[in-house]
N, C-alpha and C positions, 0 to 999 in steps of 0.2 A: 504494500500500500504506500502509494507515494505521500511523502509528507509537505504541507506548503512550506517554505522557509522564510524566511526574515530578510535576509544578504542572499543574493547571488552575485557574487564576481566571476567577472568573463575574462578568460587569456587566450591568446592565440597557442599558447603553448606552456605545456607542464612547466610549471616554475617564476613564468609572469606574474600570476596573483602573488608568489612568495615575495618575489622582490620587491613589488609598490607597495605591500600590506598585508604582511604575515602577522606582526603587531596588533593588529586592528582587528582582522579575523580572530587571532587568540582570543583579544578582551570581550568583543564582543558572544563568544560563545560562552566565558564564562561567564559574562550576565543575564546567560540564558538564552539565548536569540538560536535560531534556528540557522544556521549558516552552512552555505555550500561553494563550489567552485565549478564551475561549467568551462571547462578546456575543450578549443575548439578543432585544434587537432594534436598527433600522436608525436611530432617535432620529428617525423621518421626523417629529416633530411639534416638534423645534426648532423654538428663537423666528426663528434667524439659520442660514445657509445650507442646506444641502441633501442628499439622501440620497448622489447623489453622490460630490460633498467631501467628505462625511466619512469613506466608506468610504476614498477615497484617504488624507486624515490619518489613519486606522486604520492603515491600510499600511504610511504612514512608519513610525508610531512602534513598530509591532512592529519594523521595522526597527533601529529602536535599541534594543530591547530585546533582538535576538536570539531572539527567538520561533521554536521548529520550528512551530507552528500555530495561526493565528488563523482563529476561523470565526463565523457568526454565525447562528442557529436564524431571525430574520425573525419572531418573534414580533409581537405591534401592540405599538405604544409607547404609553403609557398606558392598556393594554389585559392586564398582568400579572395575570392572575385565577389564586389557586389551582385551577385546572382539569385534571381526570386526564390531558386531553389534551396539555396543554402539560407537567405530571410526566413524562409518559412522552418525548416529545421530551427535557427534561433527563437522565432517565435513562439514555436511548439512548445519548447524547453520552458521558455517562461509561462506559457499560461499551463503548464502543467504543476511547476512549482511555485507558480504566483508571490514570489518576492516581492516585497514590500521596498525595496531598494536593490538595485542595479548597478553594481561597479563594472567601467571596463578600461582600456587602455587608454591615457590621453596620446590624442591620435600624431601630435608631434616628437616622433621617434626615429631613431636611424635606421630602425629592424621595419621595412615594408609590412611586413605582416601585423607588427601591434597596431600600426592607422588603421590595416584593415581592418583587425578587427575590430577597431572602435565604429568604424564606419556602419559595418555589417550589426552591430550588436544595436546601433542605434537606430536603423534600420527597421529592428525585429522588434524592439521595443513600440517605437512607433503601431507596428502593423499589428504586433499581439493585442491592444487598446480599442481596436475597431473590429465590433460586432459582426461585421459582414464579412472579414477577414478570413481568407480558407486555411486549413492546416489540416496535415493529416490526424485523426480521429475527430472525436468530439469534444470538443473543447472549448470552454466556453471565454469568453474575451480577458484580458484583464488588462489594468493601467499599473502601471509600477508606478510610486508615489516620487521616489529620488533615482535621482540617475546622476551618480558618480564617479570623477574619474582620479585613477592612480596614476605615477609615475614606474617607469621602467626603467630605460635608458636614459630620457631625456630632464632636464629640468625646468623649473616654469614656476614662476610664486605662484603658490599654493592659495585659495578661493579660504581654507581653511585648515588646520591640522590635528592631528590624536597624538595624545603623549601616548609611547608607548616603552618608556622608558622599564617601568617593571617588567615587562615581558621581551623583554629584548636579546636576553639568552637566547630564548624562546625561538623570536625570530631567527639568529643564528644559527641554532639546530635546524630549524625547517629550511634556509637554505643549504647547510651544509650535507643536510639528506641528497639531495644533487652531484655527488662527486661527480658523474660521470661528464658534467659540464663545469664545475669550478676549480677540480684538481687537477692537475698532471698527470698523464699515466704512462706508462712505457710506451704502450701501443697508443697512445693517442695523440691528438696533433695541436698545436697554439692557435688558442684564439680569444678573441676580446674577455672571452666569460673566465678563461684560465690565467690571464693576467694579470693579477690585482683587482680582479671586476668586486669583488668584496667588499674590498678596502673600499671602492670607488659608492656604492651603496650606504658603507655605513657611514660614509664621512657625508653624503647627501640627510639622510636621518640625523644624521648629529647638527646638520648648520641646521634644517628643519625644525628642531629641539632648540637652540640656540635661538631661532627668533622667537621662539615662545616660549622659553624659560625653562623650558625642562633640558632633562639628557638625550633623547632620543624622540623622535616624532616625525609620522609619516605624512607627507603633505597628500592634499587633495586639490580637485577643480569641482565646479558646480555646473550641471548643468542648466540651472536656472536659477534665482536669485533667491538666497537664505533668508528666510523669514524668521527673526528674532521679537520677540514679543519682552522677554526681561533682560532689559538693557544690563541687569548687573548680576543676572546668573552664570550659571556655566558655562 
């Protein structure tokens, strides 16, 4: 029995939601919120390891995120085409698990695949909301209330941020569940993710932190305008 969730975050590939907000996925589960990861394809066209591995390091690391559902559409990797056919798979997915908020890629990135998929997720969003919208089964419309975006590679002031300073091992663990894309390996070959790509994330989370007074925090974008009602709460 499918459960609805609370959070769904979109990556184009195993390991995107870790790096903008593994942090945030944590806290949020353990305040109870129902949270998932919809990865939208297998990353079969990495440089280093294999379709595999990585689903198992997916695994771990929902593991320490406390994920009620990670799932993955199997789309082609580097094959993200705005295409009605692949909308409608994204759409499916949402009005199936009807999330109450939408994270997905902010779409200014060096990796072609994270825009896509911001593109395609926004896409699906839209079409999931309208009643006369097809998909396969039966299923009935829904609107997702927020729709937010993380960082990847790229950087951009942040719309807003989460301290996630206490859980920041945390996030550590659930990236370093990835060796097969952060470490070295005999058999494997140099690239951006194996270089310092680490360092280069946590010092992004630390200046994040630093503009807002904590140790660690993951920034975000809006995609529409934050409605604050107590000017001096939280």
């Amino acid at each position: 029995m499918t459960t609805n969730l609370d959070i769904l975050a979109f990556g184009a590939h195993p390991d995107d939601v870790e790096i903008g907000m593994a942090g945030t996925m944590i806290l949020q589960a353990r305040k109870g919120y129902k949270t998932g990861i919809c990865d939208l394809t297998l990353a079969e066209l990495s440089s280093n390891g294999n379709v595999v591995l990585r689903q198992e390091e997916a695994e771990k690391a929902a593991k320490v995120m406390g994920l009620h559902e990670r799932l993955n559409l199997e789309l082609p990797d580097r094959g993200l085409r705005l295409t009605e056919s692949y909308i409608q798979k994204v759409a499916r997915t949402i009005r199936i698990y009807k999330p109450k908020a939408v994270f997905l890629p902010y779409p200014v990135d060096r990796h072609p695949d994270h825009g896509n998929c911001s593109r395609l997720v926004e896409e699906a969003v839209f079409s999931a909301g309208i009643r006369k919208y097809q998909v396969e089964g039966e299923l009935s419309a829904h609107r997702v209330d927020k729709l937010y975006y993380y960082f990847i590679n790229g950087y951009n002031h942040p719309h807003f941020s989460v301290d996630v300073s206490e859980v920041y091992e945390k996030k550590r663990d659930c990236l370093n569940a990835y060796k097969s894309q952060f470490m070295t390996s005999g058999d494997g070959v140099p690239t951006p993710l194996n270089n310092g790509y680490l360092d280069t994330v946590e010092a992004r989370d630390a200046l994040f932190g630093k503009e807002s007074g904590v140790t660690h925090a993951e920034g975000f974008r809006s995609g529409r305008p934050i409605l604050i009602n107590d000017l001096l709460g939280d």
